[in-house]
Phi, psi and omega in degrees: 000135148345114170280133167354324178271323178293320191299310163325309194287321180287306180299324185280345140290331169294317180252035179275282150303331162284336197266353156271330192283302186334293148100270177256014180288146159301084178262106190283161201314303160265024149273325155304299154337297184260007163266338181284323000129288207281295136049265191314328182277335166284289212300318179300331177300326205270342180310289213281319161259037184039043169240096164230033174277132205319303201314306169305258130049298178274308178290331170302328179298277156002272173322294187310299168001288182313316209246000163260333235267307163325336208244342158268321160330309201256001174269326202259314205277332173275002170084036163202059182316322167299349232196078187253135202208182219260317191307312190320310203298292199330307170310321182277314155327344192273279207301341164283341187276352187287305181321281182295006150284306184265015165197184180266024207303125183209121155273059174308155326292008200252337163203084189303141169319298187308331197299296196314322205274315172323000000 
């Protein structure tokens, strides 16, 4: 199993890598929170199923990418392009469960098919 420090060390890389994809987008306290929230809940995910091997690793990185790329994509469709906040996330949560109903469309670890269909 994976240690505490190592687990630690994989969110503040994940996020790290989300606060460069943000890049000058505006982020409010609790959409930080819960995207630091969410992370953290893909790493217990990558944990729990013992997939933390670079390959692995390297998709989670990807996924996250994908998965800011959305949620400012869905910042721009809401008229705050600049502005990512708890409305964003909802909205961008709306259109993945949308997604993810007509494919198999998945962000592993951070947002799985099976979770969204269940």
């Amino acid at each position: 199993m994976i240690g505490y420090s190592m687990d630690k060390a994989l969110v503040e890389d994940l996020w790290q890598i989300a606060s460069d994809t943000i890049d000058t987008s505006e982020m409010d306290a609790a959409f930080s929170s819960y995207l630091r929230a969410w992370i953290t809940i893909g790493v217990q995910r990558m944990i729990r199923q013992n997939r933390v091997a670079p390959p692995d690793l390297m998709l989670a990185h990807a996924n996250l990418i994908k998965l800011i790329r959305l949620l400012k994509k869905e910042a721009m469709y809401l008229g705050h392009p600049l502005r990512l906040d708890n409305i964003t996330l909802r909205a961008t949560k709306k259109r993945l469960r949308l997604r993810a109903s007509t494919t198999a469309f998945e962000l592993w670890p951070f947002w799985p098919h099976n979770f969204v269909v269940s």
